[in-house]
C-alpha positions in Angstrom: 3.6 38.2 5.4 2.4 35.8 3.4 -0.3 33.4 4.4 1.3 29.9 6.3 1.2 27.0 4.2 -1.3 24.0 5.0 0.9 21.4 6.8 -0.5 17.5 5.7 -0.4 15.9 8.7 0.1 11.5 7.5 -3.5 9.2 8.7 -1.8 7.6 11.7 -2.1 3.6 11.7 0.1 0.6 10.7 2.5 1.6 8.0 3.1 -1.4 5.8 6.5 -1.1 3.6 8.1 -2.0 0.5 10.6 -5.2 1.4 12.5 -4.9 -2.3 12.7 -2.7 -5.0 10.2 -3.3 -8.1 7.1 -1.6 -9.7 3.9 -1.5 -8.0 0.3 -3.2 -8.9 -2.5 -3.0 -7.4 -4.4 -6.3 -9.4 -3.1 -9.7 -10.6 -4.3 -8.0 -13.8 -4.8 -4.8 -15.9 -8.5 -6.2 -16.2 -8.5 -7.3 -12.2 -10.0 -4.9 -9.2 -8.0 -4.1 -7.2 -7.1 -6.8 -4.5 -7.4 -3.8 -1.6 -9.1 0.2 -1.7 -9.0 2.5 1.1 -11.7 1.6 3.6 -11.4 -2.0 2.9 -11.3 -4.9 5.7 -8.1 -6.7 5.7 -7.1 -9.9 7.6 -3.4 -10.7 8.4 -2.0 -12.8 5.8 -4.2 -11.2 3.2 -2.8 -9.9 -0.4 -2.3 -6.4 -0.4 -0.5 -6.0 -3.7 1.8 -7.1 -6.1 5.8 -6.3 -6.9 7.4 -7.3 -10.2 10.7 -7.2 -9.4 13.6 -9.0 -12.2 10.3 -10.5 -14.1 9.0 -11.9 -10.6 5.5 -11.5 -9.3 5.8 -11.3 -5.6 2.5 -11.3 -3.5 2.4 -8.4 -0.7 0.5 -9.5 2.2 -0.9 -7.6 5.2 1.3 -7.9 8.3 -1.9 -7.0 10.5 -5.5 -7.1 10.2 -7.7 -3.9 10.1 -8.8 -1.4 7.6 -7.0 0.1 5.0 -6.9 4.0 6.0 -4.5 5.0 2.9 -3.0 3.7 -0.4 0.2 5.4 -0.5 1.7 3.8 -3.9 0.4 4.8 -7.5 -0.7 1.4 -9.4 2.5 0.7 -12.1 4.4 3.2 -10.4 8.2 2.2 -9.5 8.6 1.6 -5.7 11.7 1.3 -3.5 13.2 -0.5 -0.5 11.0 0.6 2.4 8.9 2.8 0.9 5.9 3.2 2.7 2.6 1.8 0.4 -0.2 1.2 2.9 -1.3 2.5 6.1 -3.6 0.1 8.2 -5.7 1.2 11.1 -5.2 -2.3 13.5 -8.2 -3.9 14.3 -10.6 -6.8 14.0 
């Protein structure tokens, strides 16, 4: 038989979602870093990311503090309704 296939198993941590439909952007700007990478510290309240949605820039922020385990959303990439695009481990 054919060898089993490797099974990803999803970092385990805070899942932070997608509250509207809209494309994805990691910077304020194409000339901007990024306002979060994996490994970084967030605090609640903090700017994750943006969502254009209907020519509107709407601000993402972290629901919890900790640190940024996975970017799960591609930057300019369309994103929907509860799509997951962060995964926070909690913490201080």
């Amino acid at each position: 038989p054919p060898p089993a296939a490797a099974v990803e198993v999803p970092p385990q941590g805070y899942m932070i979602k997608s509250p509207m439909v809209g494309t994805f952007y990691r910077a304020s700007s194409p000339e901007s870093a990024p306002f979060v990478e994996e490994g970084s510290m967030v605090k609640a309240g903090q700017t994750l990311c943006i969502i254009e949605a209907m020519k509107l820039l709407n601000e993402i922020e972290a629901d919890i503090s900790g640190k940024v385990i996975k970017v799960l959303a591609g930057n300019g990439q369309p994103v929907e309704y509860g799509e997951p695009l962060f995964i926070i481990a909690p913490g201080d």
